[in-house]
Each structure stands twice: as C-alpha cells, then as structure tokens.
N, C-alpha and C positions, 0 to 999 in steps of 0.2 A: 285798446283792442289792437292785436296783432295785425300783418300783415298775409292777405289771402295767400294760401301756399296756391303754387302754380310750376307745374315740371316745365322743361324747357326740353327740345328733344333735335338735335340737328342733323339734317340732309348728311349723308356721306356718298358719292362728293355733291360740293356746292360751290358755287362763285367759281373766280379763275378758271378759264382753261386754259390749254397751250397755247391756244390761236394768239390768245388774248394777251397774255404773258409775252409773247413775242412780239407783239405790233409797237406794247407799249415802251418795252425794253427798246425797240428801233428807234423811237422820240424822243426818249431818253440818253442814249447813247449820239446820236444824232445832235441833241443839243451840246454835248459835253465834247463831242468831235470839233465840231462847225460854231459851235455857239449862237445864238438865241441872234433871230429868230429863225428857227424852223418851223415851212407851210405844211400844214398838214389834210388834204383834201379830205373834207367830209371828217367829222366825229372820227376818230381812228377806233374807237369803239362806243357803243350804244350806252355810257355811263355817265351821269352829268358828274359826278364826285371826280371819276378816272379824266376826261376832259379839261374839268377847271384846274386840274392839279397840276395835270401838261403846260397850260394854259400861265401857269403862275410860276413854271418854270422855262417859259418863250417861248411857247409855242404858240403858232396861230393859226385857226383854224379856219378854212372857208370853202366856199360851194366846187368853184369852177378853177380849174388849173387860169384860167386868164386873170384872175383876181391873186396871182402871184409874181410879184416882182421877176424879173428874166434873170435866169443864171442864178436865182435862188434855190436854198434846198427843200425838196417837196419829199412829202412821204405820201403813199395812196395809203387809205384805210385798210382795216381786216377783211373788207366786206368783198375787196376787190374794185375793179378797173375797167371799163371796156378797152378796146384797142384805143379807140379813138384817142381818148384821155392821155395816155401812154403817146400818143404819134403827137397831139397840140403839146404834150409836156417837151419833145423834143425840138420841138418847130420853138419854144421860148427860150429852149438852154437852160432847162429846168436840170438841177443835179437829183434827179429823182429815187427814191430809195422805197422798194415796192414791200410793204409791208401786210400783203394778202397773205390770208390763214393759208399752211400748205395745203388743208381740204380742200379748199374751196379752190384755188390753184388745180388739185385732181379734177374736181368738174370741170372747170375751163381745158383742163388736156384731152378730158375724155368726151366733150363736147364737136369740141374742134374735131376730135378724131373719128368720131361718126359722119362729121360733116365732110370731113373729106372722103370716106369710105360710099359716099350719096347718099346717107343720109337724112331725111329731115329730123330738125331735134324738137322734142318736146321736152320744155324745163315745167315741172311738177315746184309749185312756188307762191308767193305773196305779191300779190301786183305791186311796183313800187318800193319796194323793199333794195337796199343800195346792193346789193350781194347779187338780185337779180337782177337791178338793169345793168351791172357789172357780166355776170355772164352771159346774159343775152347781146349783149356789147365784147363778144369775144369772140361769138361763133358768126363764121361767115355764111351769108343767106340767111332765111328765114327761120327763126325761132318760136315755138307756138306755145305758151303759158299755159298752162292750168293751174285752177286754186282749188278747186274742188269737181268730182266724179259729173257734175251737170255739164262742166265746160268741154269735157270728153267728149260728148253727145254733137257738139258744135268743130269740129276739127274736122277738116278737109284736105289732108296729105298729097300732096300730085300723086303720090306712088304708097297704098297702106302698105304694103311688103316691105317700105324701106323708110319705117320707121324708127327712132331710136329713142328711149327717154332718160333724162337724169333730174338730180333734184337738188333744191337747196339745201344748204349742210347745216340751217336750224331746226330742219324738221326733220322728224324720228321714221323709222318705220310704222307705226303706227300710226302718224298721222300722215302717212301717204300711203298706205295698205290698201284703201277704199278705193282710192285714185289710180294707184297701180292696176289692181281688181278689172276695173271700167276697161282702162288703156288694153289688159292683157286681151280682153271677152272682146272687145270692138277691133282689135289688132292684132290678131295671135301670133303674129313674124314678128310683134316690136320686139326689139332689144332693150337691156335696161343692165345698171349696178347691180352686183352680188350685195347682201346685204353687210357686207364686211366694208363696203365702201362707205356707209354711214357714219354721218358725224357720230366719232366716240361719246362726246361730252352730251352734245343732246341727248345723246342716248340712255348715257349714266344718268345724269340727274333728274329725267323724267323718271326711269325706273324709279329712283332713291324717294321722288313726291310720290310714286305711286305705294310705295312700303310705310313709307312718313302717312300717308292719310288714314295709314288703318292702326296707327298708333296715338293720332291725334283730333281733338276736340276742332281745331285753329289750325291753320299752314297761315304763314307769315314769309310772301315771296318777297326777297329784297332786289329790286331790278328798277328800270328805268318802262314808263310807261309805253315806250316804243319801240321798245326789245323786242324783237319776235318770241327767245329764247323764254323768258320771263314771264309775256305772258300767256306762253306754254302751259309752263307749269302750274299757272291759279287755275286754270282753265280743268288741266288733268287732277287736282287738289278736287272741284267743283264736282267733276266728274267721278269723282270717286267717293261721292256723298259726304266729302267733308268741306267747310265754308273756308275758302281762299279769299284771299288778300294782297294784293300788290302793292309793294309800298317802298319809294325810293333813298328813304334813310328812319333812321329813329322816331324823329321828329312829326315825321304823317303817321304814327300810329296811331290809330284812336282806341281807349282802353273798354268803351263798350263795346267793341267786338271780339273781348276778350270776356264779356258777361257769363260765368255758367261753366265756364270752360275749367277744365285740370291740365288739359297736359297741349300745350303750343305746339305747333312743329316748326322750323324755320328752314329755308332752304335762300340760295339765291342763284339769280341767274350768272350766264357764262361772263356776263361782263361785270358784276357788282365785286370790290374788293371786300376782302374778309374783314377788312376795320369797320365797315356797314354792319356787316353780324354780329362784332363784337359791341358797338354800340346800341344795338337793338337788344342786345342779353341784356346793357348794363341799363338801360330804359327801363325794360322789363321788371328789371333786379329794385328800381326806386320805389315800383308801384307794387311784387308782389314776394310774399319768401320763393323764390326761386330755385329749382334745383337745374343744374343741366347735366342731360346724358348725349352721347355721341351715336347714332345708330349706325350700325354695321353695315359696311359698304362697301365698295369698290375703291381699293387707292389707286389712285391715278399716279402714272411716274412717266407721263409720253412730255415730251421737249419735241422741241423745235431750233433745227439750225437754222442761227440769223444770217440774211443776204452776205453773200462773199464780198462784195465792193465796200460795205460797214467793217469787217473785220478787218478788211485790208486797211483801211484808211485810220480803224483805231489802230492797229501797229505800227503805221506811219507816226503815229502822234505820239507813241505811249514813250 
C-alpha cells in the first residue's frame, strides 16, 4: 500500500528577518575578527538550533554583562539593552558590539523622545519579555506596561494630556488594535506610531498564517516555544479555525495530527532558519507522497547596516 498523499503548502515570507540576519552575521563576523570566545548577553535570538550553532562556533552565551570576562568582546542580543547594561559593560571594559534590531532601536529613540518632550510613556508589551525590559531600561522616569485593554483601566498618568505610547516590534497591529482602542477612549491627547512604524516581518508573516489557514487542514509553526513571534502565529492559525501546531524542529512532529488532513501549511517564526523547513518537508516527505507549493506573498528584500566599529575593525584585519 502506497504512501498517503499529503500537499505541503509554505508561508511566503517565513523564518529570517533582517533583525535576525544581522544580530547573527554580528557573532559570526565577530568571532572571525576577534576569534572565539565571543560573550554574547542573552540568546542573540529566540532559536535553540541558531544558538547552539553560534555556540559550536565560540560563542558563549550568558545572563548578565558581570558573568564576562573584563576587556572581553560582548554583543547585546536583537532584543536590545537597557542603559544600564550598556554603562556596567563600560565600567568592565567590555569591547561591546550592540547587535539590537534597527526596530527596536526606533522604539528606544522614539521613547526617549517623548520622555524628553514630558512625556509619560506607555510601552503596549509581554511582561518579561528581553526587548521590553530592554526598552523600559532606555527610557528615563517611569515606564507603564500594558499587556492587554484591562490594564489600561489601571494606569494613573500625573498628567493624562501628556501621555505617549509605543509598542513592541513582535506585535502586529492587530494584536495591539484593542489596547490602542482602550488607551485612545480613556486618553484622547495620547500620542502614539503611525502604523508604518510596525514591525514589517511581524506584520508579513502573521498576514501570510492568516492566508495559509484558509488553504490548510494543519499550520505547522517551526519556532522556539518562547518566541513571542512564533507563538503568534499558532495562536492566529487557531483563530482562524484551523489546528496550529508549534513545534521547534522535525523531530517534535507528531504524525497524528497530521490524521484526516490533505493539505499542511508550514510557516516559521522570525528567528527559526529555513534548514528547520527544509527538514520538516523532508520528515514529512518519509511518512507521506508529498507535494509542495509556494504561496504567494510578499518578498522581503529590507537589510540591515551592520554596526560601523565591526566593519571598521574587519577592514583592519582583511
């Protein structure tokens, strides 16, 4: 007896962003400068595969700028920095090489920039999450979080006319739409981003699950279970009445929730490499006749200039 046919149908785009492309190319280039070991504060991105691979090429990775040798080279992650971080890496003589998404970097400018203008900032965000206690670690004075439309209700401004809000650059318009809503009706002077300030890539690949669920049985998100980005998208898969899946390589597939199904969808998050997808087709490929199609999307062609002190120092070398 044959092999069950099974279409395969992939996210356009999926995996890589810029942000991501560029933190890790810093790591990488950085080792090949400096040579191994280079400290790399916190995950430089949310990937255990992208990580260990750093990792097996000298890199090493940990919590706190004091858990690094003095006068070694550090890279801060994509996720960002607070000050602080940045002022203890100098107090050690750290050669530090900032590896923050330029997004996210825009919140931090346009943070600060409200806070000086007086300001209070509301960051719209995931409690916890390294990107926000990075920007709330940027802006000087008080920072007031929300996660959701209830914690609006709860915010007491010294001045409601001089308020200002921004947001994390893993979340979409959509998943701050509700929260904006609340802020604008309880604040009608806040300030806030044009929507042109949102993360592109959140943006893209939620869209692409949202087109992917109405063509599929299955979404099959490849990400790390403590992606924000990642598990985004099962979430909005779920939501859009098709059965999501997060799942961090090949190998966690289970093939009964593949039971009934015709046609998969696959996508992955902004930090998952496309050798995870490709592996996850060829999974796929052992257990069914597989076809794959590409769905029509949005190509991405945005870059990122890497830090000037990196390019200077590989000129020095080359």
């Amino acid at each position: 007896m044959g092999k069950r046919a099974l279409r395969i149908v992939l996210a356009q785009p999926r995996g890589f962003c810029a942000g991501v492309v560029r933190a890790v190319d810093i790591v990488e280039r950085a080792l090949r400068i400096y040579g191994a070991p280079v400290y790399v504060r916190h995950e430089i991105v949310h990937n255990k595969r992208v990580v260990d691979g750093l990792r097996a090429k000298g890199a090493r990775f940990v919590e706190e700028v004091e858990d690094v040798p003095e006068g070694a080279v550090t890279v801060f992650s994509a996720h960002g920095v607070a000050r602080k971080v940045v002022e203890d890496a100098g107090v050690r003589g750290l050669r530090a090489i900032d590896a923050t998404c330029p997004l996210v970097s825009k919140v931090h400018n346009e943070a600060r920039r409200y806070a000086r203008k007086g300001y209070e900032v509301v960051l719209i965000g995931h409690p916890g999450h390294p990107e926000v206690e990075g920007t709330m670690g940027q802006v000087p004075g008080e920072v007031h979080l929300v996660s959701d439309p209830a914690d609006v209700a709860m915010l007491a401004p010294a001045d409601p006319e001089r308020l200002a809000y921004v947001t994390q650059t893993t979340l979409s318009v959509d998943d701050t739409r509700e929260i904006i809503a609340a802020l604008e009706k309880r604040f009608p002077e806040i300030r806030g981003p044009d929507v042109k300030d949102i993360c592109y890539a959140t943006q893209n690949r939620q869209t692409a699950v949202r087109r992917l669920a109405d063509r599929s049985d299955v979404i099959l998100v490849i990400g790390a279970d403590y992606s924000s980005n990642s598990n985004r998208l099962r979430e909005i898969s779920e939501d859009a009445g098709t059965r999501g899946y997060l799942i961090p390589d090949a190998e966690s597939l289970d093939p009964a929730w593949l039971d009934g199904a015709r046609t998969v969808g696959i996508t992955a998050g902004a930090s998952a490499p496309e050798e995870l997808v490709q592996q996850l087709i060829a999974r796929l490929g052992g257990l069914f006749d597989v076809s794959v199609t590409d769905l029509d999307g949005i190509e991405e062609n945005v870059t990122f200039r890497l830090p000037p002190e990196l390019l200077d120092a590989e000129e020095r070398v080359a």
